[in-house]
C-alpha positions in Angstrom: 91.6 271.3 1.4 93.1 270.1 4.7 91.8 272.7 7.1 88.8 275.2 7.8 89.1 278.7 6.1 88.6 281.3 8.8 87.8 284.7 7.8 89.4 287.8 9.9 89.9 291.4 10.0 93.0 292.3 7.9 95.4 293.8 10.7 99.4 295.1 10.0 100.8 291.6 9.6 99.2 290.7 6.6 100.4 294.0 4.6 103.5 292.8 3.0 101.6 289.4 2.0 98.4 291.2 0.0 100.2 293.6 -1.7 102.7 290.9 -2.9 99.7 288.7 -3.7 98.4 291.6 -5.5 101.0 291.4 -8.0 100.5 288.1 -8.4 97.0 288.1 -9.1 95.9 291.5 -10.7 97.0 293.2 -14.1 96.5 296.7 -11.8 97.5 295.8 -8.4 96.7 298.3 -5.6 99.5 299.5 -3.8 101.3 298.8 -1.1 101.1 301.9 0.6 97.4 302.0 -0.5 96.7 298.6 1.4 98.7 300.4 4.4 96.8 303.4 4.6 93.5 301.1 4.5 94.9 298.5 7.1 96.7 300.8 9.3 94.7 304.2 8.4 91.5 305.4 9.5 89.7 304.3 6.5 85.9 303.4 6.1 87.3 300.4 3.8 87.7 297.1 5.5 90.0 294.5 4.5 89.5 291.0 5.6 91.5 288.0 5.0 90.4 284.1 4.6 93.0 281.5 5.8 93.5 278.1 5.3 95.8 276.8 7.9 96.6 279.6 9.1 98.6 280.9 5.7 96.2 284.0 3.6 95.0 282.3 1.0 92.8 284.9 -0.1 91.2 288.6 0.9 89.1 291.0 0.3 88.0 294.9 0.8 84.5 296.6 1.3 82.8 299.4 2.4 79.0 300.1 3.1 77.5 303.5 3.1 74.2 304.1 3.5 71.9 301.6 1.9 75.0 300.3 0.0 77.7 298.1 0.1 80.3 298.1 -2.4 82.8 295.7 -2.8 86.5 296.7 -4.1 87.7 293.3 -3.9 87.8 289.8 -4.0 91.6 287.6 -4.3 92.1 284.2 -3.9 95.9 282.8 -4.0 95.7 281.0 -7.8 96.7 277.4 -5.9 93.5 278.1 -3.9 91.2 278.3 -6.1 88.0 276.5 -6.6 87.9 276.0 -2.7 85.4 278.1 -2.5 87.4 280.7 -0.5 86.4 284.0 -2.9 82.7 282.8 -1.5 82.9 282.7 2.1 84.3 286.1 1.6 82.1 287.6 -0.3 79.3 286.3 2.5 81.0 288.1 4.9 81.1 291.1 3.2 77.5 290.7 2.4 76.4 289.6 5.7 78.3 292.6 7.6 76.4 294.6 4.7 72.8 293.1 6.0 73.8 294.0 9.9 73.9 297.7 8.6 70.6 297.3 6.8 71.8 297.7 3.5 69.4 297.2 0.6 72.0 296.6 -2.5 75.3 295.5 -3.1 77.6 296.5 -6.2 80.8 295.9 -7.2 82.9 295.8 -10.8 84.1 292.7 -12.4 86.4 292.4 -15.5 84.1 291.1 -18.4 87.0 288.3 -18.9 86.6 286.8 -15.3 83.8 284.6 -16.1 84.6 282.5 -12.3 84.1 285.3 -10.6 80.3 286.7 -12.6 79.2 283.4 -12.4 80.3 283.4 -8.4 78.1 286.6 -8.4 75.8 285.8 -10.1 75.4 282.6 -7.8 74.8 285.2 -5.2 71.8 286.9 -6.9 74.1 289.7 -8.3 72.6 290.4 -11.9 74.2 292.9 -14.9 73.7 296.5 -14.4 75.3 298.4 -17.0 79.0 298.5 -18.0 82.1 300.7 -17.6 84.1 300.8 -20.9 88.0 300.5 -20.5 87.6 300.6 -17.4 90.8 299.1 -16.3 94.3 300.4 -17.1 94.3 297.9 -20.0 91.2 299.6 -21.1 89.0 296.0 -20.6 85.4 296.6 -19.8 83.9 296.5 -16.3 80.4 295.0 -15.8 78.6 296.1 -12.8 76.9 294.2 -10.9 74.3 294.5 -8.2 73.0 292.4 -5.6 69.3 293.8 -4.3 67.7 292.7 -0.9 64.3 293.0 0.2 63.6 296.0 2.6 63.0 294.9 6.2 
């Protein structure tokens, strides 16, 4: 890795570049026009984007209500991997969580994508139940949960 990864606030110029990297990486890639809305919308989700010289090379999106935060998700461009870019964004998801005083974090994970549970599970995020065929290719979902002491 030549360069520092820098983590941003998805804006309107990185549209066309997660949605395409969305086909790339997920089975069940959102949208386009779903990204759009989000990026461009008035939506509660955030996106935010990690770049490596100043390319994406990975994003994710997140919202927090109330004590919660859930995260939506976590991609890192497949020749970026292992850089240890899907973890600096998941800290800024978590740590933007904290500033709102959230107490848990939750989010979904294909029972196949054992990098990104044990990622999570790096994190403190433990099992908390499961979500048959979840996924359009009817594949499980295990939830996971991240809990933080109350202040």
């Amino acid at each position: 890795m030549s360069g520092k990864v820098k983590i941003r606030l998805m804006d309107g110029r990185d549209i066309d570049i997660v949605a395409e990297m969305e086909v790339q990486i997920f089975p069940s890639p959102w949208t386009k026009k779903g990204i759009s809305d989000i990026v461009l919308g008035d939506s509660y989700i955030k996106g935010i984007i990690a770049e490596l010289d100043k390319k994406i090379a990975g994003y994710g999106f997140y919202w927090s209500a109330g004590s919660e935060t859930y995260i939506a998700n976590i991609a890192v461009d497949k020749k970026h991997r292992r850089k240890k870019i899907g973890e600096k964004l998941l800290r800024y998801m978590l740590d933007d969580g904290i500033s709102q005083n959230i107490s848990t974090a939750v989010l979904e994970v294909r029972k196949s994508n054992m990098p990104a549970i044990e990622m999570y599970r790096k994190f403190g995020f433990v099992n908390a139940g499961v979500r048959k065929k979840y996924y359009s290719d009817n594949e499980d979902a295990i939830i996971m949960e991240k809990y933080f002491l109350e202040k």
